[in-house]
C-alpha positions in Angstrom: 36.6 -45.5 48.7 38.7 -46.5 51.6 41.2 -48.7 49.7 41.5 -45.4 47.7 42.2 -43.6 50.7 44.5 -46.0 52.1 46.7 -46.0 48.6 46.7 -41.9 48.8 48.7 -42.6 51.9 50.8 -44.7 51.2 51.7 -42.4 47.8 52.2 -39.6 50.7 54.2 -41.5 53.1 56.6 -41.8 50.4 55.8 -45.6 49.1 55.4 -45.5 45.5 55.8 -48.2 42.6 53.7 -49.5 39.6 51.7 -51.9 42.1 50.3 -49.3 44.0 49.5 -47.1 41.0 47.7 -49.7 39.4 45.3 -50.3 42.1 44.8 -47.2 42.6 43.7 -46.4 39.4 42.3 -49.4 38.8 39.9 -48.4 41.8 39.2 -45.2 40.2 38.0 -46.6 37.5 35.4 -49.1 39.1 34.4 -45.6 40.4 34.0 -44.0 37.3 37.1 -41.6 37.8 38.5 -41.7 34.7 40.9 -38.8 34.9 42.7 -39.9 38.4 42.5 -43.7 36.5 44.5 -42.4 33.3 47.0 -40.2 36.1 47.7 -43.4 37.7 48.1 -46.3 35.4 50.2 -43.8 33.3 52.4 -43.6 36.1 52.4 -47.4 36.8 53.3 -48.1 32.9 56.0 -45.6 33.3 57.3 -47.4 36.4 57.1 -50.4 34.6 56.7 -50.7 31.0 56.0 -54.7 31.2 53.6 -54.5 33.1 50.9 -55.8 30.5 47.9 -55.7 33.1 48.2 -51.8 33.4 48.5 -51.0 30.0 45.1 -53.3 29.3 43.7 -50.9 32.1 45.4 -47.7 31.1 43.5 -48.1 27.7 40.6 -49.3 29.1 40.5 -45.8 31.3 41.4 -43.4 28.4 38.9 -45.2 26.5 36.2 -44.3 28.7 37.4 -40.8 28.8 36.8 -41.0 24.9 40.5 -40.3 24.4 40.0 -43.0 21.8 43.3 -41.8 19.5 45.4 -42.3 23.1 43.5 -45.6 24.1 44.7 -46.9 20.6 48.1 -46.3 21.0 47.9 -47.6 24.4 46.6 -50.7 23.1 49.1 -51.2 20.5 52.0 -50.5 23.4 50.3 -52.9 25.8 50.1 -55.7 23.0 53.7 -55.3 21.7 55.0 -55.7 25.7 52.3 -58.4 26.6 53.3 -60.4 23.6 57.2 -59.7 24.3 57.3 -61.4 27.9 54.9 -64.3 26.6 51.3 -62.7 28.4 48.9 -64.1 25.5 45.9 -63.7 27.4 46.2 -60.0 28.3 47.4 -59.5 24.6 44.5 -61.1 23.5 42.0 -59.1 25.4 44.1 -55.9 24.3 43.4 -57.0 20.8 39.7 -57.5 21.2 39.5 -54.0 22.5 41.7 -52.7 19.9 39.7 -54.2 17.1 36.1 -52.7 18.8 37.7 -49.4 18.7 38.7 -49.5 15.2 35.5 -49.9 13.8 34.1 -46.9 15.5 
């Protein structure tokens, strides 16, 4: 819980960006906080919208939220930019996930 303490300050002093964001909610989801996860990595897509590795952890987070509809479109977002700048592996993975949740 301390690196997420440590990020909440940093958002407070004023330093913000899609780096930050994505940790942080990249922690919040190893903590099962799916809600703060989804606030953040929205925001970090937002900041950036190439940033492949959040949108594969955006949909990841709504997914376990069951926000299954949003965690599709996420998916389909995060493929078309990780595929655009060349990021097969996280496109792949995206895909994978993608596929899973279709067949529910």
């Amino acid at each position: 819980m301390v690196e997420i303490n440590s990020l909440e300050s940093m958002l407070e002093s004023g330093q913000d960006n899609a780096l930050i964001r994505f940790t942080l909610g990249s922690a919040f989801m190893q903590n099962q906080k799916f809600e703060q996860a989804i606030e953040h990595l929205a925001k970090a897509v937002e900041m950036d919208p190439g940033y492949s590795a959040a949108w594969k952890n955006y949909g990841k987070a709504l997914e376990q939220n069951d926000q299954i509809d949003d965690a599709i479109d996420v998916y389909r977002k995060g493929i078309t930019t990780a595929e655009a700048k060349g990021d097969k592996q996280t496109a792949k993975e995206m895909n994978v996930f993608l596929k899973r949740l279709s067949k529910k």
